[in-house]
Phi, psi and omega in degrees: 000135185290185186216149177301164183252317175247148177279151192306146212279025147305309190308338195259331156306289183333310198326302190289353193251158164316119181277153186306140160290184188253163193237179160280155184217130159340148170290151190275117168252128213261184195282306165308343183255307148323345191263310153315342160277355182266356174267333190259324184233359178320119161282342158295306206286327164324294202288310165297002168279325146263030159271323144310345140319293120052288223253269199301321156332285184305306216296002173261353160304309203315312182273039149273144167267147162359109180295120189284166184238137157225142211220117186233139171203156198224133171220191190008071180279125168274133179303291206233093194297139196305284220275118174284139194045036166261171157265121197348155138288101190266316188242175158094157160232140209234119176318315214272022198263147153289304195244121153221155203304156206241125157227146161255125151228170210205103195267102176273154159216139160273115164259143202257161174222146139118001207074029189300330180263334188296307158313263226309349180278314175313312199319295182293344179261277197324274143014306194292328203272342197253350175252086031011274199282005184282321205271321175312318194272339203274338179294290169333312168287326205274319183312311181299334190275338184289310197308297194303305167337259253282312194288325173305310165328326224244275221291315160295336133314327198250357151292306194310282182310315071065284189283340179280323202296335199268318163327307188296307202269329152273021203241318169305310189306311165304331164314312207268317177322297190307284161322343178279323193277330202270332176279341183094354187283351168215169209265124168329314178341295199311298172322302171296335176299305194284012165284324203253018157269351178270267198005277208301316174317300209256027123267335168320284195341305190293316176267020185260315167310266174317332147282307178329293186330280218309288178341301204282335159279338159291318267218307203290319164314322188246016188264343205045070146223170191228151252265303190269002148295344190263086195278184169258359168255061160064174168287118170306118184207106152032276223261140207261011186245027174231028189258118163298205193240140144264157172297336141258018172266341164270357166301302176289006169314147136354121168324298190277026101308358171319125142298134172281148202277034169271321197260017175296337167263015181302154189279323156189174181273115186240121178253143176175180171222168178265168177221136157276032204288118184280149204276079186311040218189124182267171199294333184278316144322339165271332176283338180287345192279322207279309191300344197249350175261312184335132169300304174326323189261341158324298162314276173335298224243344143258016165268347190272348209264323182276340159307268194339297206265027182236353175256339179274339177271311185295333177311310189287009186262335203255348158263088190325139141337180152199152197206104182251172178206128188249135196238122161269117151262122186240150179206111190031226190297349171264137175238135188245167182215168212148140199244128165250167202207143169229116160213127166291147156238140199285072202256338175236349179201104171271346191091024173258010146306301165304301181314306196296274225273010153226023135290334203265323192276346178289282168012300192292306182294332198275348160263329180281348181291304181299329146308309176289329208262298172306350170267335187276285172330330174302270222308332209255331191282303175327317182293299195287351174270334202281322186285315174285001180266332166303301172300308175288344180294297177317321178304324178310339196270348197301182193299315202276353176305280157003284197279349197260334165273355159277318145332281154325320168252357185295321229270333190284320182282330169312324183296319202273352182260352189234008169109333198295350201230141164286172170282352180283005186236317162297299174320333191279307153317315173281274232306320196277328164300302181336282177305307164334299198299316177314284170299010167258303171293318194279350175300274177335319169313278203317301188313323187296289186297321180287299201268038156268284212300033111321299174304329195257336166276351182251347166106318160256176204269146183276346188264017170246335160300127200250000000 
């Protein structure tokens, strides 16, 4: 994967200020490992796993056949026996008797016609495959909101640092003013412009710290971990590429992995870098990636595959039933057999009510396929115009743009320490690096965010597209 060729232009503000020591920091979590952990503790994708359970449940109900009945039953038992101090008659039979006992029994079986249980197995393995692809698609939504959560956090850090270096670097400026002033060479004024020209930096501070946060609790939202879970010797895990960073193993991190000290009271450290990695694929190629990947159009096509086959069992309801049944009778000394047959007749519900409704629900499933398949081309055509808008954005950007508005203000401060510059022409200088620096994180975010919201419209990962 490239990488920018240029750097965020804090590194170049930065140069020149004392670098911070280093401190303890929240445990660190990169971006694979949060996607792995969005697999594991996600409470949407969880609940769909158990809808599949579910799911795979019923399709093993479905295919049992018809449970058989057996039926016993005793009747005409005499009580109270003629002959005083003999005992009832349970067996036997006696002539001069009104009644004598009858016991039965009667072994039913249902037979189904028409392929009633052969549909409902269908019926239910579509059903199974689609809450399948319900757990694919939901991972797929949930994945863009952890990348954005997550890409805001990295744009909001590196505004932070961005706003201490400029911060750091106007706290000299005020320095030098204030000497210029003590001296007589410039007008109190000059001092109150620049004091009351620092707000805005230590608000960037403020509201850079506060996107972080706000990021790193979506991020803590959608993996369902709590704050005081992210110990320092990590999340208990299997898996050893879910082992967090401890502090002190981030104490040896790279200077520019440093957390900055706004963010020491953060719930964790979220690290990471942007890319600029180009999209090889023209659009009508991505719209064939998306119709053949999208889970959502997955789903779709195996709820219209369980309509279908839920409109052929009804149809198949309209093949009677059969019910055979074998019967032992016994009546006082005599034993009898017998066979009984049940065939319904369809006299008040022949089942074209159960057809009509669940033609109208295949119907129904065959406009969200056709939904889906047109929300999946909106999202992929919508993605590839953000990418290219993103991508012309970006161009704007190179190392000598960069270097020629850092240069500008190096040249403006130089001027303003030796007199050649007012100080309202150094404000002004810092203010367009400011911004420059500003629009530069915010490009890469855009770029970044797009070719996610790529991935998500198409269904894979772009480095598994062939």
């Amino acid at each position: 994967m490239k990488r920018l060729t240029c750097f965020p232009l804090w590194i170049f503000l930065a140069t020149s200020l004392t670098a911070a020591p280093q401190v303890a920091r929240p445990p660190r979590l990169t971006l694979p490992q949060a996607e792995a952990l969005l697999l594991q503790r996600n409470l949407i994708i969880a609940a769909n796993r158990y809808q599949l359970d579910a799911s795979e449940a019923l399709r093993r109900i479905v295919g049992f056949k018809p449970n058989p009945v057996l039926q016993l039953g005793a009747e005409q038992i005499p009580f109270i026996s003629p002959v005083p101090g003999s005992v009832p008659r349970f067996f036997g039979t006696n002539a001069d008797a009104g009644a004598n006992p009858v016991y039965t029994m009667q072994f039913n079986k249902v037979i189904e016609r028409g392929g009633k249980r052969e549909l409902r197995i269908q019926q239910a393995e579509a059903n199974v495959e689609a809450a399948k692809a319900q757990i694919q698609d939901t991972f797929r939504t949930q994945l863009f909101q952890l990348r954005q959560a997550f890409s805001a956090a990295i744009l909001a850090r590196e505004n932070l640092r961005l706003a201490e270096a400029l911060d750091g670097q106007y706290d000299r400026t005020e320095q030098l003013t204030k000497v210029r002033v003590d001296t007589g060479d410039s007008a109190p004024v000059e001092l109150y412009r620049v004091r009351s020209g620092r707000l805005q930096y230590k608000q960037a501070l403020l509201d850079a710290q506060t996107s972080y946060n706000q990021a790193a609790r979506d991020v803590l939202n959608l993996l369902n971990v709590r704050p005081e879970d992210l110990t320092a010797a990590g999340i208990a895990s299997n898996d050893a590429t879910l082992t967090l960073v401890s502090a002190s193993a981030a104490a040896a991190a790279e200077p520019q992995d440093l957390l900055p000290a706004l963010l020491q009271s953060s719930p964790v450290d979220l690290t990471g870098t942007l890319t600029d990695q180009d999209v090889p694929f023209g659009l009508d190629q991505l719209l064939d990636i998306a119709l053949a990947n999208r889970p959502d159009i997955q789903v779709a096509r195996a709820n219209l595959n369980a309509a279908i086959q839920a409109t052929k069992l009804a149809q198949a309801q309209r093949v009677r039933d059969v019910s055979v049944g074998v019967e032992y009778q016994r009546v006082g000394n005599d034993h009898a057999a017998g066979v009984i047959t049940q065939i319904p007749l369809f006299l008040y519900n022949n089942h074209t009510t159960e057809i009509a409704q669940a033609e109208a629900q295949q119907k129904a499933a065959e406009a969200q396929l056709q939904q889906a398949e047109r929300q999946a081309r909106t999202d992929t055509a919508k993605a590839y115009e953000s990418y290219l808008a993103a991508r012309r954005s970006m161009t704007l950007y190179s190392s000598d743009n960069l270097v020629q508005v850092d240069k500008l203000r190096t040249i403006a401060d130089y001027s303003y320490r030796s007199g050649g510059t007012s100080l309202f022409e150094l404000l002004d200088a810092q203010r367009v690096a400011n911004q420059a620096a500003v629009a530069y994180n915010q490009a890469r975010f855009n770029y970044q965010l797009s070719l996610w919201q790529m991935e998500e419209a198409i269904g894979r990962p772009l480095e598994a597209v062939k």
